[in-house]
N, C-alpha and C positions, 0 to 999 in steps of 0.2 A: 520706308527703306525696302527697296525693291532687290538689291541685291544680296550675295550671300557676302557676309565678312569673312577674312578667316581670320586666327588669332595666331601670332607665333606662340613657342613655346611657354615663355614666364606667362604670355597672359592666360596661356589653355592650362596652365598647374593653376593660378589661382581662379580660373574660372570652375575648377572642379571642385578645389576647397569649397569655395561660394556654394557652389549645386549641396555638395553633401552639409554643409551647415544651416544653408537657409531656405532651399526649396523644398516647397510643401509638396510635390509629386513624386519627389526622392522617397524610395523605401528599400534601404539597404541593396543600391546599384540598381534595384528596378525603378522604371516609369509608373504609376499608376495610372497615371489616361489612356495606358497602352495596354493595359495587362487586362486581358483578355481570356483567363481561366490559365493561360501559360504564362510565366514572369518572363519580363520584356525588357532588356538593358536598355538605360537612359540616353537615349542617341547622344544626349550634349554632351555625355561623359565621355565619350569614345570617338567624338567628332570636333575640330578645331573649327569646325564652321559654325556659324550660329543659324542653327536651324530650331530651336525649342522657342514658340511666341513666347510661351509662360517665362522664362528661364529670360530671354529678353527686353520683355515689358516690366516682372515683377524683382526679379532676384539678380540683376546687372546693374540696375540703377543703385544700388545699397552701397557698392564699392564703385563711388564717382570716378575715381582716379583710373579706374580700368573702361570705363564706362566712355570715358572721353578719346581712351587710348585707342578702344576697339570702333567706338560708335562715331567721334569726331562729335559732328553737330553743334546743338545749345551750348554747354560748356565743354568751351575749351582751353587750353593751354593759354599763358600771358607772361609778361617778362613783368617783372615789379620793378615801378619807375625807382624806388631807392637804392634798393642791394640788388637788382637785375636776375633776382632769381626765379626761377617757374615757379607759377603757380595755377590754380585750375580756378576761374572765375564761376562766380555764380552768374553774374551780367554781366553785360556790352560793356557798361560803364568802369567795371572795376577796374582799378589802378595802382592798389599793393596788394602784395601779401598779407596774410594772416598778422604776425608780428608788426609788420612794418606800417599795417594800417592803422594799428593800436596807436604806437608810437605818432603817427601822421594826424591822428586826429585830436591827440594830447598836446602835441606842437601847435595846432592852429586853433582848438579852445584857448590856448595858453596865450598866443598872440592878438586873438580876438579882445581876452578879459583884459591885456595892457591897455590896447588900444582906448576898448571904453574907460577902463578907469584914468589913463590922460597922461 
């Protein structure tokens, strides 16, 4: 990813939550790769852009659902062939939702075990 993203507003409030709860270079608003004998505010916290690698590679991928939003890429966005509602695939191939796969795959054991028993 050679460019810079930006994030609008909802995804830069929970991109901050994220930093302050799960990034190991967070200490209390500073950077620590930055700090330098003077405390160094965390660029990502005060920037919509995603310029932090760490903050990108390790602590974006945790919340999929923003991850697809801001980054696009592997997983993205799908309409479920059932109830037609979004959902965020893990693969190419998928084709329900969460619930409705349940259900989809209890349907066709189920049609399966008539079939053979006749």
């Amino acid at each position: 990813m050679n460019e810079l993203c930006r994030m609008n507003e909802d995804q830069f409030r929970r991109a901050r939550k994220l930093i302050r709860r799960l990034c190991a270079n967070y200490d209390g608003g500073n950077c620590l790769p930055l700090d330098d004998g003077d405390p160094c505010p965390c660029p990502q916290l005060i920037s919509p852009t995603l310029i932090c690698k760490y903050f990108r590679a390790a602590v974006l991928p945790t919340d999929r659902e923003l991850c697809a939003e801001i980054m696009g890429g592997v997983h993205s966005w799908k309409r479920c062939a059932v109830c037609g509602g979004r959902f965020l695939a893990k693969g190419n191939r998928a084709l329900y939702c969460g619930p409705c796969a349940q259900k989809e795959r209890r349907r066709k054991t189920r049609d399966r075990v008539r079939r053979h028993r006749g």
